[in-house]
C-alpha positions in Angstrom: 11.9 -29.4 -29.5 10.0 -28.4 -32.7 11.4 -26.1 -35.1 9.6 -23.9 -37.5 8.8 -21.2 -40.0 5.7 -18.7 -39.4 4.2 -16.1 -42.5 2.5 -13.1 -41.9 1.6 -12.8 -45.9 3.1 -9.2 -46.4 2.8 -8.3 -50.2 5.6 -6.0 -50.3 7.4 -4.4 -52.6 11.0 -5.1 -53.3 13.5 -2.0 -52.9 16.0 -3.6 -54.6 13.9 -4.1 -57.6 10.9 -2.0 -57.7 8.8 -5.4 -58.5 5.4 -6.6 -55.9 4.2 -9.7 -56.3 0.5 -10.0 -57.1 -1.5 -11.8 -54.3 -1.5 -15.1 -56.6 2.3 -15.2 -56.9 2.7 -14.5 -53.1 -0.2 -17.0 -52.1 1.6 -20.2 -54.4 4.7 -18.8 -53.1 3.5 -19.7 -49.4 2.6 -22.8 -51.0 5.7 -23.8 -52.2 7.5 -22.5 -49.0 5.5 -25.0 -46.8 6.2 -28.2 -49.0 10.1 -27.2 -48.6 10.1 -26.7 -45.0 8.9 -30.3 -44.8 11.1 -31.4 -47.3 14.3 -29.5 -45.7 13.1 -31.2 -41.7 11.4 -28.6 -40.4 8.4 -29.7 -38.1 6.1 -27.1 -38.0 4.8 -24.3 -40.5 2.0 -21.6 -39.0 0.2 -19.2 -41.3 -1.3 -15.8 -39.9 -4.7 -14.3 -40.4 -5.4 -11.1 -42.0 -8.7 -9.4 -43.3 -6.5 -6.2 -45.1 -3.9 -5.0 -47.5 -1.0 -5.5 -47.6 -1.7 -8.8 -46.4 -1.9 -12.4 -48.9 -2.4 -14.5 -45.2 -5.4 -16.1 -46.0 -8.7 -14.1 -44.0 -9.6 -17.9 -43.6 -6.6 -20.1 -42.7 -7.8 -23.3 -42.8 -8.2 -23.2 -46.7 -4.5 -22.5 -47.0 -3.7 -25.2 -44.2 -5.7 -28.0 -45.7 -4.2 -26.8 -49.1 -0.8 -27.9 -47.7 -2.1 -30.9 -46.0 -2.9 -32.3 -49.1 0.8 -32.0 -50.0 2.2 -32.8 -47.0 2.6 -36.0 -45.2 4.8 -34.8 -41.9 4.7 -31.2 -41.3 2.5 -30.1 -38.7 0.1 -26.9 -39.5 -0.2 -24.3 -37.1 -1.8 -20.9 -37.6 0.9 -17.9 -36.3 -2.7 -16.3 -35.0 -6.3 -17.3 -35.2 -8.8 -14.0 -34.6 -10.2 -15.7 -31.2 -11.7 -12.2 -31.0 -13.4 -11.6 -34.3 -14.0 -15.3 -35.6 -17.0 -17.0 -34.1 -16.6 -19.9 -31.7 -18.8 -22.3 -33.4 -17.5 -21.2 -37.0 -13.9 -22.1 -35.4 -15.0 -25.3 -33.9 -16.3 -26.9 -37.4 -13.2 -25.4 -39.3 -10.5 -26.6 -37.5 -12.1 -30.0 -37.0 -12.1 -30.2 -40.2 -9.0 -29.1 -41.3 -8.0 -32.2 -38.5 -9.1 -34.4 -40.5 -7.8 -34.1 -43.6 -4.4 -33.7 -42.0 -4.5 -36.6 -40.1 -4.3 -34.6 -37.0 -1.0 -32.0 -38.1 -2.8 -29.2 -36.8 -2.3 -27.0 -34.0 -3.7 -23.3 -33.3 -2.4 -19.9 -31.8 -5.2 -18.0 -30.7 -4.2 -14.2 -30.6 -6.7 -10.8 -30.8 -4.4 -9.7 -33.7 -2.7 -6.4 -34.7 -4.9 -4.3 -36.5 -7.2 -2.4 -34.5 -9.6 -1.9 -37.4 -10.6 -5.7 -37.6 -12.8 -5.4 -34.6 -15.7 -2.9 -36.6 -15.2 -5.1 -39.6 -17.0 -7.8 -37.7 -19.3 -5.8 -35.5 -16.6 -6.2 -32.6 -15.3 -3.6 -30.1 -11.1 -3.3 -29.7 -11.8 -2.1 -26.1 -13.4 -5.8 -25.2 -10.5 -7.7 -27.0 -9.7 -9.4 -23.6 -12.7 -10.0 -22.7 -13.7 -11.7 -26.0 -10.6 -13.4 -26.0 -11.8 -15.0 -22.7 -15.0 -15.5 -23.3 -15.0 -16.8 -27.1 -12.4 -19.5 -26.3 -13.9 -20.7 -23.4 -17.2 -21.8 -25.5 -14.4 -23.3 -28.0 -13.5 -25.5 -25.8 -17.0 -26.6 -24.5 -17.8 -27.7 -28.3 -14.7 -29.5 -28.4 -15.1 -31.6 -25.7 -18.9 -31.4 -24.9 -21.9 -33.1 -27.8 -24.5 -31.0 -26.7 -23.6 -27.8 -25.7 -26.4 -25.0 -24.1 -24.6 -21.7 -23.2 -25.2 -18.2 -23.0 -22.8 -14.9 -22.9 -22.0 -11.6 -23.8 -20.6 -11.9 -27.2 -22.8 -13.4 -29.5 -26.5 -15.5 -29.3 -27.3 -18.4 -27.2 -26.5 -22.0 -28.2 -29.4 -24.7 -26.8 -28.2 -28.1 -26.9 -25.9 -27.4 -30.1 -23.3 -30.1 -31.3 -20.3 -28.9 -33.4 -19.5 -31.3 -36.1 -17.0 -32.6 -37.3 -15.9 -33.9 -34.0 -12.2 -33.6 -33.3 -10.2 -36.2 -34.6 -10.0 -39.4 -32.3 -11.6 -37.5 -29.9 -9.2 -35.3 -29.2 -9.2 -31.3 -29.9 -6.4 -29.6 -31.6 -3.7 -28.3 -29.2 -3.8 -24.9 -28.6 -1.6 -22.0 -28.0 -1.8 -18.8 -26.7 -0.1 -16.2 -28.5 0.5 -12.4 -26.8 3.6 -10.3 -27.1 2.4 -7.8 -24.0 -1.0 -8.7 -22.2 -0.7 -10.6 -18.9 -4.1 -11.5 -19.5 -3.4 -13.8 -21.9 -0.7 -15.5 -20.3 -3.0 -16.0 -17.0 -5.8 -17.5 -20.0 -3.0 -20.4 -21.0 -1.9 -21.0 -17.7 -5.2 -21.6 -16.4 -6.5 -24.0 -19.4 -2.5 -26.0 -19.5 -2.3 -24.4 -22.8 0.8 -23.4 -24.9 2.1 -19.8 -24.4 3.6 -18.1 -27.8 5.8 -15.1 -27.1 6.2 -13.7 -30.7 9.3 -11.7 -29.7 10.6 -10.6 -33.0 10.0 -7.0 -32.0 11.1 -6.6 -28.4 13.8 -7.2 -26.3 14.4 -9.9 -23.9 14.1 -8.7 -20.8 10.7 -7.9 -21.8 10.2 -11.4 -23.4 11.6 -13.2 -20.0 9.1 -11.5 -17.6 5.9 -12.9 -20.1 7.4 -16.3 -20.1 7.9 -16.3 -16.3 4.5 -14.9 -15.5 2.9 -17.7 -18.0 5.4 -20.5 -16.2 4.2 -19.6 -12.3 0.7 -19.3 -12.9 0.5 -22.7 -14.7 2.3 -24.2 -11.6 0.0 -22.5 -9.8 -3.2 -24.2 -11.8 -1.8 -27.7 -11.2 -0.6 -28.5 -14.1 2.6 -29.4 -13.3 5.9 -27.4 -12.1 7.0 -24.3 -13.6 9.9 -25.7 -15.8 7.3 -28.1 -17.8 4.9 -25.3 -18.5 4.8 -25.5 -23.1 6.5 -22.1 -24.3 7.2 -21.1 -27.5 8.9 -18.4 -29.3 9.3 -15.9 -32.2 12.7 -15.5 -34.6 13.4 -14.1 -37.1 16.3 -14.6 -39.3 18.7 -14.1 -42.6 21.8 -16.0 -43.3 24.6 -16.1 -45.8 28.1 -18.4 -45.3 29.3 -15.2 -44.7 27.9 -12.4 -42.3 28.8 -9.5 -43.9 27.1 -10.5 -47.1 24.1 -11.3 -45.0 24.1 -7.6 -44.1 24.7 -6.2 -47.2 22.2 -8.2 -48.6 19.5 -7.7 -46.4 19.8 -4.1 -45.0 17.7 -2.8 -48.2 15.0 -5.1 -47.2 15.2 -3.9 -43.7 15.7 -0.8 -44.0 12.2 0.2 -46.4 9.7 -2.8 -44.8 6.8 -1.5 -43.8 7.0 -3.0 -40.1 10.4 -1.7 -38.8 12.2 0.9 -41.8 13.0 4.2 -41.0 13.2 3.3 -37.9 16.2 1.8 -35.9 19.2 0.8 -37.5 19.9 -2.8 -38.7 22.3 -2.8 -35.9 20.2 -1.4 -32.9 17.2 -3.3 -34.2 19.6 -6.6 -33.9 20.9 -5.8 -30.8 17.3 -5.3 -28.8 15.4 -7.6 -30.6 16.3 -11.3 -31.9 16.3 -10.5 -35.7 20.3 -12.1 -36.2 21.3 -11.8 -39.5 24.4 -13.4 -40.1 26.3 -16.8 -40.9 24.2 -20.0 -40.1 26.6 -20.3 -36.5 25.6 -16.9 -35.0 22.3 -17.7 -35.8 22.2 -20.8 -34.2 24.6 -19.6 -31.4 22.0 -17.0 -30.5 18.9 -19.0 -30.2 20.9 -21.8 -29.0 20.9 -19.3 -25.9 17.9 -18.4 -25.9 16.8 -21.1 -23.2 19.1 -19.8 -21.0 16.8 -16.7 -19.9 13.4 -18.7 -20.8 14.2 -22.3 -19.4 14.1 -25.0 -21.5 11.5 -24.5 -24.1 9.3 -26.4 -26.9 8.9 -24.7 -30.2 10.9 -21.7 -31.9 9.5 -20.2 -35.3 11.3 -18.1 -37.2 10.1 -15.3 -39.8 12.3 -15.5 -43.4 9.4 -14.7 -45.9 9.0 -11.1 -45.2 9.9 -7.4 -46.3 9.6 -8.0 -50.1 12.4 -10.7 -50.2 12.6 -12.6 -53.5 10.9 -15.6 -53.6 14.1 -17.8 -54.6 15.4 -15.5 -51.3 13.5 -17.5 -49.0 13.8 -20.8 -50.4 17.0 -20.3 -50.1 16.6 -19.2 -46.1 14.5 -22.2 -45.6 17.5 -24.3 -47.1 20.2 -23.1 -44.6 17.4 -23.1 -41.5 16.6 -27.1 -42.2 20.4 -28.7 -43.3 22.8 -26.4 -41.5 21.2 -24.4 -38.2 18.0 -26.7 -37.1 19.9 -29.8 -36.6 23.0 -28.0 -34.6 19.7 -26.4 -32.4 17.8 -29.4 -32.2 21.4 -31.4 -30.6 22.1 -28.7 -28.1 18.3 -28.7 -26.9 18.4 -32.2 -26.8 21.6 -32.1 -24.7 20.5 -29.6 -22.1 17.1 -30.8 -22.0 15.9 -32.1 -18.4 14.2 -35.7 -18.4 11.1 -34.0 -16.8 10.7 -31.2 -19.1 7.9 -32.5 -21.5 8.2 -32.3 -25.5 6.1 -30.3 -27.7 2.4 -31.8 -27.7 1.3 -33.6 -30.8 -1.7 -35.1 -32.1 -0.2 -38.6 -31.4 1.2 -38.1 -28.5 -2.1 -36.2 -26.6 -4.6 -39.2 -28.4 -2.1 -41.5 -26.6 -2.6 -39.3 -23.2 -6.1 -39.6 -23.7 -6.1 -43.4 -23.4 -6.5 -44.0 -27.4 -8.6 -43.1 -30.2 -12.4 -42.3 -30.1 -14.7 -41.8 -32.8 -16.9 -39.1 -31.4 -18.8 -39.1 -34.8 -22.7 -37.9 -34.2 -25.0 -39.6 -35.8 -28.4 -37.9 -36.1 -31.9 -38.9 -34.9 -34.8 -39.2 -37.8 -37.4 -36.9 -37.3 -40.2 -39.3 -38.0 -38.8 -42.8 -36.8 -36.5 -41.4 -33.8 -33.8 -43.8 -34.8 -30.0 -42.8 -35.1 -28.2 -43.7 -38.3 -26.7 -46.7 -36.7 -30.8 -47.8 -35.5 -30.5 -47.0 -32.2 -32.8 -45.1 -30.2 -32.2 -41.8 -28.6 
C-alpha cells in the first residue's frame, strides 16, 4: 500500500500570527516538503492544480513535479488533480511524457474537473459540460498515449489528422492514471470502464457517503472485466495533525481550523472530526482510524493525507511530515500488509506496469525528411 502527502497550495494567513507567506516562500516550501516526504519513507507526493488566488499550486504541475524529480530519486509524483476539463489533450500528452522522463517513470496522474467553477470561462470552457469534457478529453489522452498516428474528431476542441504526440511515454508505457471525484457517479463509471484508479478525496464528507462511491467504482470495474470487485485500485483522501499528546494537538490546531478559508466558521473541530476523517490527535488515533478505514472500503492501495494547509507554519508541517513517515506510516503500512488478501493487487507503478507490458519499448518517433523521405535512422517510410 502506498502512503502519501497531497497539497492544495493555499496561501493562507496564519491566525496565530497575522503573517502570509508570499507565493515564493510557499512555492520552496512545497519544495522542501516533497524532498522530506522521501527522506522520512513516504512513497508518494501529488500536487494540485490551480489557475487563482489564494492558490501557490502551480497552474502548470509538471514544472513543480519535474522540479522535485530532479531532487528526488524514490518518491513517486502524482498530481492531487490534473484539469482533464480545461487543459487540452494534446498539451497534456507531451507534458506528462515528459515530466516521465526526467523522473525515470515516478509519475502518476489524477484527473479531476476541479473545484472552482470559474476556471471553465477562463479557458473558453463551459462548467455545465464538465462531464462531458471529462469523458471526451481523456478518451483522446489515451489514444495519443498508446496510438503514433492519431486522426480524431469531437466536440471539444479541433480535429487531429494523423497527429503523433511526442515524447512518447517512457518504455512504452503511459503514466498510470487515476480518477479523482468526491460526488459524480460519472466519474467512477469513467475509471471503471478504462481499469483505472479511483481517488475518493474524502476529507470533507463522511463515510457513508465515501463507501457508496467506492462500491459503485468496485462493481462496475468487475463488471468491465477487469478483474473481481476486491482488486478494483482505490485510493483515498486524509487529512491529519498530530502531537505525542492529543490534547496539545487540539489546542494547537483549533486556531488553524477554526479561521481556514475551506471549513472555519463552520462546524466545530469536534463535529467536523466526527463526520469527516480530519483526526487530530496522538500519532495512535491517527493511525488507529485509518488503520480502519479498509474495513468499510475493502482493502485498498494508496491513502494521502493533507498536513500543509490552513496557514500552518512551515516548520509546522515538517514537523507533521516527521511523525506521518517514522511513527504512523510504518504501523499502517504492517496492519495493511497483514490483512491484505494474496489476490488483492498492489498499487501500480511504472516498473511494475513496463513489466505487465512484457518489458521496455522505445516508442521514440523518428521523422521522415521532406526531400529524401528517409527517417533519421535511413529507413524509408
Amino acid at each position: 500500500m502506498q502512503f502519501g502527502i497531497f497539497t492544495v497550495g493555499d496561501v493562507t494567513q496564519d491566525p496565530t500570527t497575522g503573517r502570509t507567506l508570499s507565493e515564493n516562500e510557499r512555492i520552496k516550501n512545497t519544495v522542501e516538503l516533497a524532498v522530506r516526504a522521501e527522506q522520512v519513507g513516504l512513497d508518494v507526493f501529488a500536487t494540485g492544480e490551480h489557475h487563482n488566488p489564494p492558490f501557490a499550486a502551480p497552474a502548470n504541475p509538471p514544472v513543480l513535479l519535474a522540479n522535485i524529480a530532479a531532487r528526488t530519486s524514490r518518491i513517486v509524483l502524482s498530481t492531487a488533480t490534473t484539469l482533464i476539463t480545461t487543459n487540452d489533450p494534446v498539451r497534456l500528452a507531451e507534458d506528462y511524457a515528459y515530466l516521465q522522463h526526467l523522473a525515470d517513470g515516478r509519475v502518476d496522474l489524477m484527473m479531476g474537473r476541479g473545484n472552482t467553477g470559474p476556471v471553465y470561462p477562463w479557458f473558453g470552457k463551459d462548467i455545465r459540460d464538465g462531464i462531458s469534457l471529462a469523458v471526451e478529453n481523456y478518451a483522446l489522452l489515451r489514444r495519443l498515449w498508446t496510438e503514433e498516428n492519431v486522426t480524431w474528431s469531437g466536440k471539444y476542441r479541433t480535429p487531429l489528422q494523423s497527429f503523433t504526440s511526442t515524447p512518447r511515454p517512457l518504455d512504452g508505457v503511459a503514466p498510470f492514471v487515476w480518477h479523482g471525484s468526491i460526488r459524480s457517479p460519472e466519474i467512477a463509471e469513467q475509471a471503471a470502464y478504462y481499469g483505472d484508479g479511483f481517488f475518493h478525496n474524502n476529507i470533507f464528507w463522511p463515510m457513508s457517503h465515501t463507501k457508496q462511491m467506492v462500491a459503485l467504482y468496485r462493481r462496475r470495474f468487475e463488471h468491465y472485466g477487469h478483474g473481481q470487485a476486491d482488486q478494483a485500485i482505490v485510493g483515498l483522501g486524509g487529512q491529519v495533525f498530530m502531537r505525542a499528546n492529543s490534547q496539545d494537538a487540539v489546542r494547537e490546531f483549533r486556531p488553524y481550523f477554526d479561521n481556514a478559508p475551506v471549513y472555519g466558521h463552520g462546524p466545530s473541530l469536534e463535529e467536523f472530526s466526527r463526520e469527516t476523517p480530519l483526526t487530530v490527535g496522538s500519532p495512535q488515533q491517527v493511525i488507529e482510524r485509518y488503520a480502519a478505514m479498509a474495513d468499510e472500503v475493502g482493502d485498498y492501495q494508496r491513502q494521502l493525507f493533507l498536513i500543509d494547509h490552513a496557514g500552518l507554519p512551515h516548520e509546522t508541517v515538517l514537523e507533521q511530515v516527521e511523525i506521518l513517515g517514522t511513527q504512523v506510516v510504518p504501523e499502517l503500512r504492517r496492519i495493511a500488509a497483514a490483512r491484505k488478501p494474496a489476490h488483492v493487487p498492489d498499487a501500480p507503478t511504472h516498473a511494475s506496469r513496463v513489466a505487465a507490458a512484457g518489458g521496455p519499448r522505445d516508442l521514440t518517433v523518428h521523422g521522415v525528411d521532406d526531400v529524401t523521405g528517409l527517417t533519421a535512422e535511413g529507413a524509408t517510410r
